[in-house]
N, C-alpha and C positions, 0 to 999 in steps of 0.2 A: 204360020205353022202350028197344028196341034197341040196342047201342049200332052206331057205323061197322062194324065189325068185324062182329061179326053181321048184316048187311045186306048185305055182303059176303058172306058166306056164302051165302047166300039168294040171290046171283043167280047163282051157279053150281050147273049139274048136278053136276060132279064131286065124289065122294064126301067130306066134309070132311077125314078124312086126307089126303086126295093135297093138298088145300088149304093142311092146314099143313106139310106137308112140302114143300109147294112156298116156303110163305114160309122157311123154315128153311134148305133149301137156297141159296135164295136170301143168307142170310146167311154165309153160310157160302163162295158162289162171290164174293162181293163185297167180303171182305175183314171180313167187322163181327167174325163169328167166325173167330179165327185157328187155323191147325193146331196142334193138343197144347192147344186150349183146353178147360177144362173147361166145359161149359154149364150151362144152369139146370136143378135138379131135373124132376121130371116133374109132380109141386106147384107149383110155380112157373111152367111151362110151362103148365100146364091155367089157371093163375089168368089168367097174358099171351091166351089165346090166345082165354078163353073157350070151352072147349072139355071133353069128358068124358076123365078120365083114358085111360079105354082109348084115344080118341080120338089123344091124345099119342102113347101108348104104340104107335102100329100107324105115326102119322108117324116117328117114332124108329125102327123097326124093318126101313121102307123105304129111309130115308139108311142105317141099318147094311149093308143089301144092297148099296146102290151105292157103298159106301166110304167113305164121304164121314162118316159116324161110326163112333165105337170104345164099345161098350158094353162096361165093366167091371165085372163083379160084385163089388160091396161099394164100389166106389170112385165109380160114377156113370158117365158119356157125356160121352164127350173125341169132338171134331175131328178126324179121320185126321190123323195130320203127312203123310202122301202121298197124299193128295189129287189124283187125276188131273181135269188138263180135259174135260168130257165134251161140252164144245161143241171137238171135234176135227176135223170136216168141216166144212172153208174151202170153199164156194162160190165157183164158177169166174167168172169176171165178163169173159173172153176165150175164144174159140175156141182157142188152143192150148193156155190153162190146162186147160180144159175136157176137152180129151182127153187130155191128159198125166195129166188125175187119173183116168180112166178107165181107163186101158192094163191094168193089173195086176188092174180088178177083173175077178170070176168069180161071175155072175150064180146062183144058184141058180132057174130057169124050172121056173115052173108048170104052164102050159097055154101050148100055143102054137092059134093057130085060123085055118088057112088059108083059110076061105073066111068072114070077117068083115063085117058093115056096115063103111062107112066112116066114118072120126074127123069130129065137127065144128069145121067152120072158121072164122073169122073172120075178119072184111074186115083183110087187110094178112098172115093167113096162108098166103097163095098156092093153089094148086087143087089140087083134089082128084086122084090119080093113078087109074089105071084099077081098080086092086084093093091090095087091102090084103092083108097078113098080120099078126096082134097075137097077141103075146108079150106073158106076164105074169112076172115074177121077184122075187125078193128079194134083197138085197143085204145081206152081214153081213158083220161086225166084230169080232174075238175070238169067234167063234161068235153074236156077237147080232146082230140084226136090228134096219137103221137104216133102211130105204127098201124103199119098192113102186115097181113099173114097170108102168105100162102101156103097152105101145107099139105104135103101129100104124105099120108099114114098109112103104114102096110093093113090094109082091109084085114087080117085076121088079128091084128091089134086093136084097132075099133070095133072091131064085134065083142070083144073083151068088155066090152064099158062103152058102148055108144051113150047111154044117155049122158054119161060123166064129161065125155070127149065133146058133147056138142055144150054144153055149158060153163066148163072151166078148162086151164090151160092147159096143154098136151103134155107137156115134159113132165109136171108134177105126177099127172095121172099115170105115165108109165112108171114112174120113179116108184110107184105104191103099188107095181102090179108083182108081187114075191116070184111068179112062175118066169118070168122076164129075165133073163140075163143080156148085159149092157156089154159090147165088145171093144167100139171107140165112137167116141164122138168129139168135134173140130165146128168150128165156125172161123167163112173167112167174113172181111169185111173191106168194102170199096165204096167211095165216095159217087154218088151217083148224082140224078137228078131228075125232078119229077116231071111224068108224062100225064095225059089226060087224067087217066083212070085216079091216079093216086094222089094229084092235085085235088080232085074233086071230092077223096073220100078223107081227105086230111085238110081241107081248106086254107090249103096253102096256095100260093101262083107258080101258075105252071113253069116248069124249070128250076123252081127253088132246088136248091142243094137240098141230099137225101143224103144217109149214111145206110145201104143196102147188107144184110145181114145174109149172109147163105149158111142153114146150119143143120148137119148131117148126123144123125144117131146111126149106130150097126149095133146090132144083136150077137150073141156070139157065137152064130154060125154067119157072121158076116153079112147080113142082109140087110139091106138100108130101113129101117122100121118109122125112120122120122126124118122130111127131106122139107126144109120150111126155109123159106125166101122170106125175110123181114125186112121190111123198108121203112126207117124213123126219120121223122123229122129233124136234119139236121141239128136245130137250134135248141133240141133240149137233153142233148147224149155228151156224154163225157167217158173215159177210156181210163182209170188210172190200172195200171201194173206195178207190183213188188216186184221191182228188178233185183232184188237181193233176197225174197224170199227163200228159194232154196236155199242158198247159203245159210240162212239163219237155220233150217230148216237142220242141213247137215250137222252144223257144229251142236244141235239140239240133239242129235241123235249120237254124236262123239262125247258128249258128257255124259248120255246115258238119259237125257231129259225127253225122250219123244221116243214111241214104237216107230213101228215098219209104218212107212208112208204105202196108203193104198192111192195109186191114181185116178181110178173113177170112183170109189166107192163099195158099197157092198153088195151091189148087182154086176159089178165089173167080172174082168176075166182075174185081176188079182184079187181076186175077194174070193173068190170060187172055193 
């Protein structure tokens, strides 16, 4: 009879190394295996994992590339002692954080397509603008690549600043447009997984877990002005939220210590 573990295996596509490299890592980002630890043979690994030596041997060889092990001939596979966080990109959870983390990046764009269908939309994503322009990009990191963009930009917004919009990020650049007024904007986010296209331009293996971004700007006569699909690499995103923010927020304003909170800022509809 199978045992957990191998039934596990079984429900995923992903090739079994990336599997056990992913529990491994796992160990390894969570403290079980500490930096300058020695780990278990590659025998002793294939016995835990239920798995074929090579098998091991190609999970080991993928941590080696990402740092995160030290393979020593004759002595066995130690732990990095420096070990970088590779969950490095903090997710924006405010409109000003949101463009603050933007400002610096420098989109590498793929295809830009000025006379595109229009993005679809959904009840509470405001309306459709008269024409679209979409821009696709990559975004990287030490040279590698953690995110795709799809983005579709109401055409009289890009006419505004095309040379601007094809070299740096979109959000900042509208953030700087004074005649712009901001009505609402939302991003959801769902745990995906990568298809050819996005395997390829993030060089990762196909199927890898993705954290897919969907994130909708309105103007405020309600028109969708910014409709961008972002797909990152799982393994370098982190999420934290002030679940008590507001609270502190309130009792800052019941002392007298804090003005009128504005929600989007000062192209918003309360800023007006």
């Amino acid at each position: 009879m199978a045992s957990k573990l191998l039934k596990s295996y079984d429900r995923s596509r992903v090739p079994l190394y990336i599997q056990v490299a992913s529990i491994m890592r796992h160990r390894i980002q969570s403290g079980q295996w500490s930096p300058g630890q020695k780990i278990s043979t590659l025998e002793e690994l294939e016995r835990e994992f239920e798995v074929a030596r090579v098998t091991v041997r190609q999970a080991v060889e993928v941590l080696n590339e990402e740092g995160l092990l030290d393979v020593r001939q004759g002595r066995g596979t130690f732990v990095s002692k420096h070990t970088q966080d590779r969950h490095w990109l903090q997710l924006a959870t405010s409109w000003s954080s949101l463009v603050t983390s933007l400002e610096d990046n420098v989109p590498e764009t793929i295809t830009v397509e000025k006379n595109c269908p229009p993005p679809q939309l959904e009840e509470g994503d405001g309306q459709l603008a008269p024409e679209y322009v979409r821009l696709c990009s990559v975004q990287y990191r030490n040279a590698e690549p953690y995110s795709v963009v799809h983005l579709h930009l109401a055409r009289y917004i890009f006419d505004k600043n095309a040379k601007r919009f094809m070299v740096a990020a979109a959000l900042p650049t509208i953030d700087a447009m004074d005649d712009i007024l901001l009505g609402e904007a939302h991003e959801t986010l769902v745990v995906g997984s990568a298809d050819p296209e996005i395997a390829d331009l993030m060089k990762i293996p196909l199927g890898s877990p993705t954290m897919q971004c969907r994130c909708i700007v309105t103007d405020d006569k309600d028109i969708a002005i910014y409709v961008a699909d972002i797909i990152y690499r799982s393994d370098c995103i982190k999420l934290r939220i002030d679940l008590l923010g507001a609270k502190a927020d309130r009792k800052k304003r019941a002392d007298g210590e804090a003005g009128p909170v504005k929600l989007m800022g000062r192209k918003s509809r309360t800023a007006r």
